[in-house]
mmCIF entry with sequence, helices, sheets and N, C-alpha, C, O atoms, coordinates in Angstrom:
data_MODEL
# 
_entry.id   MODEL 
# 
_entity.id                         1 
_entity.type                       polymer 
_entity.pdbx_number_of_molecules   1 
# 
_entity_poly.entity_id                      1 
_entity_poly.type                           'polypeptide(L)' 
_entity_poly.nstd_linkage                   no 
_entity_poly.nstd_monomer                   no 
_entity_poly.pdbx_seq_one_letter_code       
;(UNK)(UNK)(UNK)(UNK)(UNK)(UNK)(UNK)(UNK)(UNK)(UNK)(UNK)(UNK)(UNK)(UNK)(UNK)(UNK)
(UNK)(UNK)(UNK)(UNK)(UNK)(UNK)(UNK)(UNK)(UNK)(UNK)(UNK)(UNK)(UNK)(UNK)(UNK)(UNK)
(UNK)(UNK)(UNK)(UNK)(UNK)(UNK)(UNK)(UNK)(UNK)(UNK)(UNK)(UNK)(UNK)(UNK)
;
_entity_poly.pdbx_seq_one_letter_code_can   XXXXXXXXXXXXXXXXXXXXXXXXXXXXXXXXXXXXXXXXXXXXXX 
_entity_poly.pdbx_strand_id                 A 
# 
loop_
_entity_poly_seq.entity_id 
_entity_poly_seq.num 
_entity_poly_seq.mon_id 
_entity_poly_seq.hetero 
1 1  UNK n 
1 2  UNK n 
1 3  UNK n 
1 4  UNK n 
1 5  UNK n 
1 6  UNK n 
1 7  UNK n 
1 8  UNK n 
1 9  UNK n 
1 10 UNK n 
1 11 UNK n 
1 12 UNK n 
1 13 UNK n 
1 14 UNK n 
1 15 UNK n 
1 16 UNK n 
1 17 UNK n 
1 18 UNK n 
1 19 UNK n 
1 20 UNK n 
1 21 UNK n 
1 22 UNK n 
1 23 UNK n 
1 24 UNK n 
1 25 UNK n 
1 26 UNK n 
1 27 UNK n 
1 28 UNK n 
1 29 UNK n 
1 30 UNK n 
1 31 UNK n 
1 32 UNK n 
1 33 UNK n 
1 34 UNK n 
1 35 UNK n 
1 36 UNK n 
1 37 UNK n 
1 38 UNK n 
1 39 UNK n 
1 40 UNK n 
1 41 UNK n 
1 42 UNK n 
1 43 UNK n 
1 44 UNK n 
1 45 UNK n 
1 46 UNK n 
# 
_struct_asym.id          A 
_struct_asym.entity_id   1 
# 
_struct_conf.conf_type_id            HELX_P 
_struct_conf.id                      HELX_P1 
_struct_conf.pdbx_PDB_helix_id       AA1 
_struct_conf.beg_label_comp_id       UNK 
_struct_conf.beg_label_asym_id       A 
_struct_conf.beg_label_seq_id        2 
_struct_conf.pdbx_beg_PDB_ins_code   ? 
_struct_conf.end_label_comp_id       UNK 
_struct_conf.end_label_asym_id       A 
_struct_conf.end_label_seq_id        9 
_struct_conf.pdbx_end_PDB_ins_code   ? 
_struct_conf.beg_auth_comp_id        UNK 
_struct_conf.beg_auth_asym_id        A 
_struct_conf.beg_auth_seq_id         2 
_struct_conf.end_auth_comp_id        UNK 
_struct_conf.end_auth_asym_id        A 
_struct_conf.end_auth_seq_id         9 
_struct_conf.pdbx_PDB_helix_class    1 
_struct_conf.details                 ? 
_struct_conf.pdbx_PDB_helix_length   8 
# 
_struct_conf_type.id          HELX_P 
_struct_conf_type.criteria    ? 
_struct_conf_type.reference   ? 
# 
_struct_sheet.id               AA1 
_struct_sheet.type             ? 
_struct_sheet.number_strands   2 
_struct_sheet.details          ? 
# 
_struct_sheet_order.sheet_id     AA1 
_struct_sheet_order.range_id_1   1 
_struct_sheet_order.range_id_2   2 
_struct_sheet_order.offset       ? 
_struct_sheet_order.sense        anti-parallel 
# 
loop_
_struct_sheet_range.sheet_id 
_struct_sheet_range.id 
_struct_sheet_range.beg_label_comp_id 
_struct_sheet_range.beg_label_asym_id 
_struct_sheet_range.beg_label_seq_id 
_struct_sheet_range.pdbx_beg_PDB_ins_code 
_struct_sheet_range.end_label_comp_id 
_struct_sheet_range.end_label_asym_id 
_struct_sheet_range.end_label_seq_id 
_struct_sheet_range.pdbx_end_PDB_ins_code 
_struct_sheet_range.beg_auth_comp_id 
_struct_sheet_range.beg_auth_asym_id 
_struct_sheet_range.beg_auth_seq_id 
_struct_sheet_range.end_auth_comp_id 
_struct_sheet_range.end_auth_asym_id 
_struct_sheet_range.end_auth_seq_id 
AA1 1 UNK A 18 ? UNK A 19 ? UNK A 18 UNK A 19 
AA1 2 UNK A 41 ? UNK A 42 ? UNK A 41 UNK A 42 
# 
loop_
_atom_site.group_PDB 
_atom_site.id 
_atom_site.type_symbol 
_atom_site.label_atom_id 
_atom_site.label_alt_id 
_atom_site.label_comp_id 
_atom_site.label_asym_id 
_atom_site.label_entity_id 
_atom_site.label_seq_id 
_atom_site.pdbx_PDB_ins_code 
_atom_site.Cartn_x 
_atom_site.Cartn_y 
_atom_site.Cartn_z 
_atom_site.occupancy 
_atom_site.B_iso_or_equiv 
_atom_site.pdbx_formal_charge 
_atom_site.auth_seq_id 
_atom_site.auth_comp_id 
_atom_site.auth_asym_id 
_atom_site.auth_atom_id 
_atom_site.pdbx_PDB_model_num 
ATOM 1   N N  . UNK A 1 1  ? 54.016  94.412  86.204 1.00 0.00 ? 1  UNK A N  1 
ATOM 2   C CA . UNK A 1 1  ? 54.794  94.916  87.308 1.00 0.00 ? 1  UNK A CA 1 
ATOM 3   C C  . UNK A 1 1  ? 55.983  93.992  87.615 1.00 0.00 ? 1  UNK A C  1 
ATOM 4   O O  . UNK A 1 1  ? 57.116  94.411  87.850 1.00 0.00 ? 1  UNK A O  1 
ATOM 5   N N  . UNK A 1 2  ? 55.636  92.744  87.592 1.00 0.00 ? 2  UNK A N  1 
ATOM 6   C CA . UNK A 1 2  ? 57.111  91.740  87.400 1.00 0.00 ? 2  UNK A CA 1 
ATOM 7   C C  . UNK A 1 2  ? 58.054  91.589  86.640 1.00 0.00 ? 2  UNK A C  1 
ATOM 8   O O  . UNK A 1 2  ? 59.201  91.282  86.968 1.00 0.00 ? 2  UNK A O  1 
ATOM 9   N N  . UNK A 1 3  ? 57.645  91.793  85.554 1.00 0.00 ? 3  UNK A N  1 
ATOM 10  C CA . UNK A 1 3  ? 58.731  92.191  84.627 1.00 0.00 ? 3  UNK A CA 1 
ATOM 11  C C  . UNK A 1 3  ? 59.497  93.093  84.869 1.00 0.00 ? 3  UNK A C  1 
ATOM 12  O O  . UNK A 1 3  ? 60.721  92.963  84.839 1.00 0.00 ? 3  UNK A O  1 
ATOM 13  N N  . UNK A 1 4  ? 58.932  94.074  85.130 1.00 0.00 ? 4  UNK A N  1 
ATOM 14  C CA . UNK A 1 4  ? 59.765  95.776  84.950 1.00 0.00 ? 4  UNK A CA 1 
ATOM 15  C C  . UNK A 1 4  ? 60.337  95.374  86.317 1.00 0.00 ? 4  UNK A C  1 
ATOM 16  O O  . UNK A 1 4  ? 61.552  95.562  86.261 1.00 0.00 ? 4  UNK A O  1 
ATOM 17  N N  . UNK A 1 5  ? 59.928  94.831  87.697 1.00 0.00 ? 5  UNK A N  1 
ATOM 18  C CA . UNK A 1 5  ? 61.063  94.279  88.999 1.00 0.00 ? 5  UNK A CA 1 
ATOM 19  C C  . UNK A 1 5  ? 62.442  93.244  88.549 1.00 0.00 ? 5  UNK A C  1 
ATOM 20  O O  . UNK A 1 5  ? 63.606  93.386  88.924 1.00 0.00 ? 5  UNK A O  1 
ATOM 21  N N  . UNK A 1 6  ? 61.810  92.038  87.505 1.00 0.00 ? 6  UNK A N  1 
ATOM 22  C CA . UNK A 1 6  ? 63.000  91.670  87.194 1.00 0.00 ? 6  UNK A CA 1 
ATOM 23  C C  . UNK A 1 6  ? 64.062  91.898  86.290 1.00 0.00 ? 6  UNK A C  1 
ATOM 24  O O  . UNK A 1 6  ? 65.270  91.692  86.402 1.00 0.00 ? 6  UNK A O  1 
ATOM 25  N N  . UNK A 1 7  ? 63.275  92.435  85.233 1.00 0.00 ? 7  UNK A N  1 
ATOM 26  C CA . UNK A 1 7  ? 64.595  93.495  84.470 1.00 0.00 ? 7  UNK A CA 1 
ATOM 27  C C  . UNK A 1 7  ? 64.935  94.474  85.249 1.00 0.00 ? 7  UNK A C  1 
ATOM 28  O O  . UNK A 1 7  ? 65.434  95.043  84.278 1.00 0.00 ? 7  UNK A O  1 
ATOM 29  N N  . UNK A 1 8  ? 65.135  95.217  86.114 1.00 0.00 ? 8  UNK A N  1 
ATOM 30  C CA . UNK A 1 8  ? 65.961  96.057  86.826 1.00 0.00 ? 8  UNK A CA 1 
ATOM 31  C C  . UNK A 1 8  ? 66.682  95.092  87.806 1.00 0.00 ? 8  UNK A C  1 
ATOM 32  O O  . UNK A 1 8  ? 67.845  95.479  87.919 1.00 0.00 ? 8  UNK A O  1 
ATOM 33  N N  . UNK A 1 9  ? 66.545  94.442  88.248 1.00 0.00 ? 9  UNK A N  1 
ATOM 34  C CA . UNK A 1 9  ? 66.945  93.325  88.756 1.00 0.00 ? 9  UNK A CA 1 
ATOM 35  C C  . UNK A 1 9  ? 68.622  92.812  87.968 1.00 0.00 ? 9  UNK A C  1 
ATOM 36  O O  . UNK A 1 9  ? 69.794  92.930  88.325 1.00 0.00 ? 9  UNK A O  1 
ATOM 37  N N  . UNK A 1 10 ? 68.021  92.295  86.917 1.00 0.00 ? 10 UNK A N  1 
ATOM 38  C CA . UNK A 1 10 ? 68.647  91.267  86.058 1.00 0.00 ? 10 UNK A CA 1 
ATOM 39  C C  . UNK A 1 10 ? 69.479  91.651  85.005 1.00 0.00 ? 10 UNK A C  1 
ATOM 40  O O  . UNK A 1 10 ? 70.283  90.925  84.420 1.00 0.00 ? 10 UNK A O  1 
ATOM 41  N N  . UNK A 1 11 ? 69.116  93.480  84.680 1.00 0.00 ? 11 UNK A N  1 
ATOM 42  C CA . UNK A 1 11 ? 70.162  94.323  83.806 1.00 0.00 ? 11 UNK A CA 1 
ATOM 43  C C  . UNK A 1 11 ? 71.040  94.223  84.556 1.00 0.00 ? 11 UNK A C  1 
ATOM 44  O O  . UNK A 1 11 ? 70.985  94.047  85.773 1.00 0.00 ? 11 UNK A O  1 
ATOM 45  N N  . UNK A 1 12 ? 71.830  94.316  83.959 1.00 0.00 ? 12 UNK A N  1 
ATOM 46  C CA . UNK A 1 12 ? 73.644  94.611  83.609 1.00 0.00 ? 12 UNK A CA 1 
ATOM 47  C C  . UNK A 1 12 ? 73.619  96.245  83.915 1.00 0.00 ? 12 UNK A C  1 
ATOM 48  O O  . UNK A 1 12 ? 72.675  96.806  83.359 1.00 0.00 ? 12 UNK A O  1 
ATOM 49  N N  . UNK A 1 13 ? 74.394  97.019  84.616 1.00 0.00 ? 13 UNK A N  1 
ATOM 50  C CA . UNK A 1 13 ? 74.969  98.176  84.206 1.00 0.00 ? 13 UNK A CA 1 
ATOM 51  C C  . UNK A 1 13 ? 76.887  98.405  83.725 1.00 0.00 ? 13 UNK A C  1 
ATOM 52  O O  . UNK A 1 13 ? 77.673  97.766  84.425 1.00 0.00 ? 13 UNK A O  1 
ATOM 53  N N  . UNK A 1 14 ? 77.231  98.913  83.066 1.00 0.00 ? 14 UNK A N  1 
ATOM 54  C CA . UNK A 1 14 ? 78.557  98.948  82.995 1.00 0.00 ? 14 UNK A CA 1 
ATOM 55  C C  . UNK A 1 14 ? 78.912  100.681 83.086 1.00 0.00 ? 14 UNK A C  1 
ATOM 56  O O  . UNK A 1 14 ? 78.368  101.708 82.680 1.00 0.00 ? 14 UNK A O  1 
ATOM 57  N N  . UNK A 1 15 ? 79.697  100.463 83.580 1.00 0.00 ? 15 UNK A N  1 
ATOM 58  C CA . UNK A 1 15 ? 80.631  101.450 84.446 1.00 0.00 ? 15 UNK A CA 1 
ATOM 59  C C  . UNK A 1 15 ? 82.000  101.673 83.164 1.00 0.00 ? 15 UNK A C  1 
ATOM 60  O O  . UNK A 1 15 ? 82.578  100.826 82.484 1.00 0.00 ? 15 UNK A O  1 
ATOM 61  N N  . UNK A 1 16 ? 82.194  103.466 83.244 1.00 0.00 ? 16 UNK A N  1 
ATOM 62  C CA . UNK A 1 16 ? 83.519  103.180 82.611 1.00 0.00 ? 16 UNK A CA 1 
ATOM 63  C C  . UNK A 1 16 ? 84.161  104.641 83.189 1.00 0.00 ? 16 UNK A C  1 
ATOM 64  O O  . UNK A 1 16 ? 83.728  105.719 82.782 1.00 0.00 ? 16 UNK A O  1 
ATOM 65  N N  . UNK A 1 17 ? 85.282  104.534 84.218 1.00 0.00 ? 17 UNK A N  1 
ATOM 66  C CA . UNK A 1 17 ? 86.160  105.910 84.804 1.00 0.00 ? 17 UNK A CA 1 
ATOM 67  C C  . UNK A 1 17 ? 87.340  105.971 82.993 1.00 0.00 ? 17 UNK A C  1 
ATOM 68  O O  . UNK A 1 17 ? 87.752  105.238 82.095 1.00 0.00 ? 17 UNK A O  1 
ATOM 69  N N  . UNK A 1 18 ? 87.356  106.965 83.322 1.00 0.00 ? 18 UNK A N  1 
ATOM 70  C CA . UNK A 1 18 ? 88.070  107.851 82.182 1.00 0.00 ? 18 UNK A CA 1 
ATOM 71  C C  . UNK A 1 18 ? 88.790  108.896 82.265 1.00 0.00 ? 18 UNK A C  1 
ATOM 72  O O  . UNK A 1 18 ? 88.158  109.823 82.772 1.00 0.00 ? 18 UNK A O  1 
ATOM 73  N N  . UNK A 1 19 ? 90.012  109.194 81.941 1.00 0.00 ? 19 UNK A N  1 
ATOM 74  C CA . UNK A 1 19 ? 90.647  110.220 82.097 1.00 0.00 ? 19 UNK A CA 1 
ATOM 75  C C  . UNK A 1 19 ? 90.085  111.630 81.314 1.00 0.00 ? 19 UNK A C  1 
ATOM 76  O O  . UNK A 1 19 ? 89.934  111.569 80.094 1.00 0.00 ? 19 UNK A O  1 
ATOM 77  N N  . UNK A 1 20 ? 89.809  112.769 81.960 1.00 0.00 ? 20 UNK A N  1 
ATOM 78  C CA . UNK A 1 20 ? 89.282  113.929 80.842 1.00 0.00 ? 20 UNK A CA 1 
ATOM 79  C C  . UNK A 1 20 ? 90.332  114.896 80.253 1.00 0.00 ? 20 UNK A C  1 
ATOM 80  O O  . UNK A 1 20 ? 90.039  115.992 79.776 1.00 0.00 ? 20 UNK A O  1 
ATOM 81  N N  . UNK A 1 21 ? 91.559  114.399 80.328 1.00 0.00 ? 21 UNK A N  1 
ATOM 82  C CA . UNK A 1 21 ? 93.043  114.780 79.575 1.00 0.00 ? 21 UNK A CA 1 
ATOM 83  C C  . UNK A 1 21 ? 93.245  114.763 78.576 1.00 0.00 ? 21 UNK A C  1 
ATOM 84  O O  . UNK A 1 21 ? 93.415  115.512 77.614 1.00 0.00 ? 21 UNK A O  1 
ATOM 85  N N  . UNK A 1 22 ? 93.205  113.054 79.044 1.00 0.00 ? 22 UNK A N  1 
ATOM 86  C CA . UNK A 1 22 ? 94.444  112.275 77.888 1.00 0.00 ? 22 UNK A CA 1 
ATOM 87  C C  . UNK A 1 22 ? 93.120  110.789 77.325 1.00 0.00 ? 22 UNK A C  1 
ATOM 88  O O  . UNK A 1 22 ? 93.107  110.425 76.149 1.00 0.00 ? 22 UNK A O  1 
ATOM 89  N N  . UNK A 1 23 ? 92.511  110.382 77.997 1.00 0.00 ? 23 UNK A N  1 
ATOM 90  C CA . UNK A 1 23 ? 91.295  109.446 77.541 1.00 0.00 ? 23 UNK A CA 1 
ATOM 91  C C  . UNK A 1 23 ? 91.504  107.831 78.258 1.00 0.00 ? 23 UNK A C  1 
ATOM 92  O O  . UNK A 1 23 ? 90.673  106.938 78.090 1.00 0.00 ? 23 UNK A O  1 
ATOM 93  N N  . UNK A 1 24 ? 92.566  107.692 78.944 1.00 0.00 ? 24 UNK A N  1 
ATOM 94  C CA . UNK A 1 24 ? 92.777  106.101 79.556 1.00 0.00 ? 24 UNK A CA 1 
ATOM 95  C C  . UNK A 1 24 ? 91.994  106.150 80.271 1.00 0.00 ? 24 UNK A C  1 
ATOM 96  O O  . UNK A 1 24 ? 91.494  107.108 80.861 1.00 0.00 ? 24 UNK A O  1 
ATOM 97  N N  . UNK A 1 25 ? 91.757  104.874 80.303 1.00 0.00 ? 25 UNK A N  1 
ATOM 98  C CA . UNK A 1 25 ? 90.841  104.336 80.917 1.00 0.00 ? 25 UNK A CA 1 
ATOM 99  C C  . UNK A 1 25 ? 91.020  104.186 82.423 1.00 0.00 ? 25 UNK A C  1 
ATOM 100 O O  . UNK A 1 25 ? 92.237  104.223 82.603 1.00 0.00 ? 25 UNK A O  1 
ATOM 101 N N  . UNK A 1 26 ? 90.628  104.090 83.164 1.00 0.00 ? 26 UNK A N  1 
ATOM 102 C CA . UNK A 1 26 ? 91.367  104.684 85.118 1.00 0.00 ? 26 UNK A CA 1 
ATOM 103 C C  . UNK A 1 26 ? 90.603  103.329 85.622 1.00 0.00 ? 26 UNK A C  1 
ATOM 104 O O  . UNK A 1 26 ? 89.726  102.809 84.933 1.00 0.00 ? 26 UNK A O  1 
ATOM 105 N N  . UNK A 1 27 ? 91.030  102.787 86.932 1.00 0.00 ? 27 UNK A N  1 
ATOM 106 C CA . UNK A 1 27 ? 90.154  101.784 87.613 1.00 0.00 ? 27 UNK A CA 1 
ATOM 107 C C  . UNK A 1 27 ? 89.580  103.174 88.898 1.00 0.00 ? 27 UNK A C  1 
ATOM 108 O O  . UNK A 1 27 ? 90.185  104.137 89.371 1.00 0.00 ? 27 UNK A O  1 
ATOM 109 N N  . UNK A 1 28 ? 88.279  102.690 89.077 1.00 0.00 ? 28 UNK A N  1 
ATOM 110 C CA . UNK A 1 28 ? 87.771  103.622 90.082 1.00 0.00 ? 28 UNK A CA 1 
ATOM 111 C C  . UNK A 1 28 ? 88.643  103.902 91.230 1.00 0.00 ? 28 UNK A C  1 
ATOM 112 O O  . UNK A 1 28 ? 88.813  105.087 91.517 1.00 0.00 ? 28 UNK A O  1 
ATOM 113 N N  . UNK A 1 29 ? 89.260  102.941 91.977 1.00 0.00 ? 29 UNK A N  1 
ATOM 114 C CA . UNK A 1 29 ? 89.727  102.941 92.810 1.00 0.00 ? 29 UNK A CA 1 
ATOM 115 C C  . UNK A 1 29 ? 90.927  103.869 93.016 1.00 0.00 ? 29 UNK A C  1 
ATOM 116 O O  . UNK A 1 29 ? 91.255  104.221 94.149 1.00 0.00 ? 29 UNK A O  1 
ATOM 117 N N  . UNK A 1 30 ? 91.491  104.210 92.071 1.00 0.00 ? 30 UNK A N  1 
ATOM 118 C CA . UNK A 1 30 ? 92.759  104.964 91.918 1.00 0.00 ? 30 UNK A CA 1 
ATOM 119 C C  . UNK A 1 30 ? 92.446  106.383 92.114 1.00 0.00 ? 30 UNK A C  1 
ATOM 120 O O  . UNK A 1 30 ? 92.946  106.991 93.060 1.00 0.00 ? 30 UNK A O  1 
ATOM 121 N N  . UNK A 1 31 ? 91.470  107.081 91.095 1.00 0.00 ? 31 UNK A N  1 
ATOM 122 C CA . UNK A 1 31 ? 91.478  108.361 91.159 1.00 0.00 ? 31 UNK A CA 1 
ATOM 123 C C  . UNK A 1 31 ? 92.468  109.431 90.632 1.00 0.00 ? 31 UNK A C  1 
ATOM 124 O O  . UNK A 1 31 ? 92.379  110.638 90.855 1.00 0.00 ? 31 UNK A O  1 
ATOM 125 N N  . UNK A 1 32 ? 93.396  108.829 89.919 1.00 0.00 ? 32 UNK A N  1 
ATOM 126 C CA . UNK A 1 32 ? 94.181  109.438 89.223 1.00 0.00 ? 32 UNK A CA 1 
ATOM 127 C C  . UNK A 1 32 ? 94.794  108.639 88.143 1.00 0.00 ? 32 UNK A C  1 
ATOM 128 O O  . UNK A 1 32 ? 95.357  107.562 88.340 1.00 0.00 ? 32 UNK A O  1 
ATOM 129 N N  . UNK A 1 33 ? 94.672  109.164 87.086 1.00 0.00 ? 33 UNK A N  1 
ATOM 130 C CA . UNK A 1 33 ? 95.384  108.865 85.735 1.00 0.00 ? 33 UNK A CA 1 
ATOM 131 C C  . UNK A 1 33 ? 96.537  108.623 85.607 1.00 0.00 ? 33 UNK A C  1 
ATOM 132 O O  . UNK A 1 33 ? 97.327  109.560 85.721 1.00 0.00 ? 33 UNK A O  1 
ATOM 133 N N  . UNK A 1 34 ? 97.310  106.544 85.170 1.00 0.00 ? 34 UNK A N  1 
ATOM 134 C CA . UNK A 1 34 ? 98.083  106.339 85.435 1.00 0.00 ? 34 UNK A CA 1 
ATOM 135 C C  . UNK A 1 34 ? 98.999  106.886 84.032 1.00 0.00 ? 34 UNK A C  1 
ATOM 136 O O  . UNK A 1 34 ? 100.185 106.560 84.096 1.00 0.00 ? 34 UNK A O  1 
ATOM 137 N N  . UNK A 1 35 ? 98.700  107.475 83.093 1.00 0.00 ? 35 UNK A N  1 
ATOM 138 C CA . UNK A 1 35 ? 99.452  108.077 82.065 1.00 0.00 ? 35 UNK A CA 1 
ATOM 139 C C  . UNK A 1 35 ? 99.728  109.275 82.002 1.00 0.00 ? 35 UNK A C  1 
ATOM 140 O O  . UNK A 1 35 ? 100.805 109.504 81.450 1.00 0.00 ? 35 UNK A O  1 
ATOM 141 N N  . UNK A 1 36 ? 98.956  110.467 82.492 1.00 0.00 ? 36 UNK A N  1 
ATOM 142 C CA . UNK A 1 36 ? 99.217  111.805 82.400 1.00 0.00 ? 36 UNK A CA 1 
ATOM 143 C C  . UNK A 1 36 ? 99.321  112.584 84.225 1.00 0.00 ? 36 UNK A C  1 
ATOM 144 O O  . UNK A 1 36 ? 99.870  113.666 84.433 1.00 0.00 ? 36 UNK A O  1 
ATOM 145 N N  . UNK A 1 37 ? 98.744  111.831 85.197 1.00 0.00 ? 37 UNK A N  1 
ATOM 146 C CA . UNK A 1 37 ? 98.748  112.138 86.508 1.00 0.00 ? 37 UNK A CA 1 
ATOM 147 C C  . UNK A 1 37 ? 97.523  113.293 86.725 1.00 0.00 ? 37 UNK A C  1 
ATOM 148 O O  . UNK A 1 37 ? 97.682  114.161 87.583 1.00 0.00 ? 37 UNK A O  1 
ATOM 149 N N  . UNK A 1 38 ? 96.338  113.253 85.929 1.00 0.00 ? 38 UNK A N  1 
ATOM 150 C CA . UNK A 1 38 ? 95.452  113.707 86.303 1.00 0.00 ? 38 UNK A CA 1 
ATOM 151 C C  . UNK A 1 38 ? 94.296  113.364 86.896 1.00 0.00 ? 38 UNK A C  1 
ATOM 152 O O  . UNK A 1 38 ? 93.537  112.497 86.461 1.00 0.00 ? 38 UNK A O  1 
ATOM 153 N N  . UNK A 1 39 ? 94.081  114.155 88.106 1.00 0.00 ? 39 UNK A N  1 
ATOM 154 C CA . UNK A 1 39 ? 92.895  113.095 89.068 1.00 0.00 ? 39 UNK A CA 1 
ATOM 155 C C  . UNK A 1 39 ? 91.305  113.894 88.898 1.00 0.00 ? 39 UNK A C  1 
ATOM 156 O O  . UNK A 1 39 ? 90.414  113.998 89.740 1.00 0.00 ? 39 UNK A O  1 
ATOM 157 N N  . UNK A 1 40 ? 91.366  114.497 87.178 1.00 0.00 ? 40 UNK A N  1 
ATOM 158 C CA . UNK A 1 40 ? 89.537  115.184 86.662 1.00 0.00 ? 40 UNK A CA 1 
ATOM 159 C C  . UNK A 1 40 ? 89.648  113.435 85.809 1.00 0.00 ? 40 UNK A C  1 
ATOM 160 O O  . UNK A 1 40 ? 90.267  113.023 84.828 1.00 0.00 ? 40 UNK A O  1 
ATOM 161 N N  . UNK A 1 41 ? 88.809  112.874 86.685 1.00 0.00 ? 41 UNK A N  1 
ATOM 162 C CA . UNK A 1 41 ? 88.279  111.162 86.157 1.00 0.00 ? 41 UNK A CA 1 
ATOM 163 C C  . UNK A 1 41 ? 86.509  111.372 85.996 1.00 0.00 ? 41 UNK A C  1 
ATOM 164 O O  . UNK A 1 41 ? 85.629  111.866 86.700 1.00 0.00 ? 41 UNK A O  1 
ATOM 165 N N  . UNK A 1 42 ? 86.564  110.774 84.810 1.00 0.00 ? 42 UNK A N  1 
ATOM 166 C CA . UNK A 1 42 ? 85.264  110.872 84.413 1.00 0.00 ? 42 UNK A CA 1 
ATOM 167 C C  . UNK A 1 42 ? 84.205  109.486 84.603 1.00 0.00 ? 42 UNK A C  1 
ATOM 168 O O  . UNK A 1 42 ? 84.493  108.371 84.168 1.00 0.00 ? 42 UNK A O  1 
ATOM 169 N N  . UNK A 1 43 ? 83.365  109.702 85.093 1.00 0.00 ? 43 UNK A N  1 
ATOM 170 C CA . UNK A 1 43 ? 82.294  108.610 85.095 1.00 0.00 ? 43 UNK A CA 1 
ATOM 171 C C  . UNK A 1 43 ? 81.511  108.545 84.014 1.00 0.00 ? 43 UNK A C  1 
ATOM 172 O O  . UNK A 1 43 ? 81.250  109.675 83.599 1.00 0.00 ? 43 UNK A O  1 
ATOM 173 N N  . UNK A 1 44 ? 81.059  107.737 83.428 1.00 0.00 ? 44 UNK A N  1 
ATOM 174 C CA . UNK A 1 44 ? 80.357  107.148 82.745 1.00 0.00 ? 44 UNK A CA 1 
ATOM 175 C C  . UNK A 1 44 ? 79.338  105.910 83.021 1.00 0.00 ? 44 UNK A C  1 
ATOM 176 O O  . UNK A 1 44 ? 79.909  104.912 83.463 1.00 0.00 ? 44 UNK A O  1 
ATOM 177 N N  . UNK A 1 45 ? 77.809  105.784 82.823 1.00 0.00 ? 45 UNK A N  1 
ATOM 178 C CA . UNK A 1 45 ? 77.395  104.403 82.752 1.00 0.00 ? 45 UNK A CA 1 
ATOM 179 C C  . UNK A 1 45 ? 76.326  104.245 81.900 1.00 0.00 ? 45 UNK A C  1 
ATOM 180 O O  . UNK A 1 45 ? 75.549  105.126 81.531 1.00 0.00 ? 45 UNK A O  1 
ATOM 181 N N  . UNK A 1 46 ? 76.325  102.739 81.520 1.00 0.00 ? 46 UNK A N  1 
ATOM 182 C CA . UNK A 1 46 ? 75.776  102.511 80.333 1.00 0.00 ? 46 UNK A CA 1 
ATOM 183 C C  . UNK A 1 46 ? 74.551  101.486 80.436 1.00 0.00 ? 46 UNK A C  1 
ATOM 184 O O  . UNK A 1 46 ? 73.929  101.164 79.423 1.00 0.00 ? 46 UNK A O  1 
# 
């Protein structure tokens, strides 16, 4: 049972927003695609 508390704990998740256009990569915060001006941003996590 400690284990499985500190690996969820202690994993890493990575995050990646994405444009579903054109494919750049977006910072979350923006919400719109600084190459094509589209705000369909895709989530991803890994």
């Amino acid at each position: 049972m400690f284990d499985q508390l500190r690996r969820s704990v202690t994993e890493r998740t990575e995050s990646l927003h994405e444009c579903r256009q054109c494919g750049t990569d977006v910072e979350e915060a923006d919400g719109r695609c600084p190459a094509c001006g589209s705000t369909e941003i895709a989530h991803y996590e890994f």
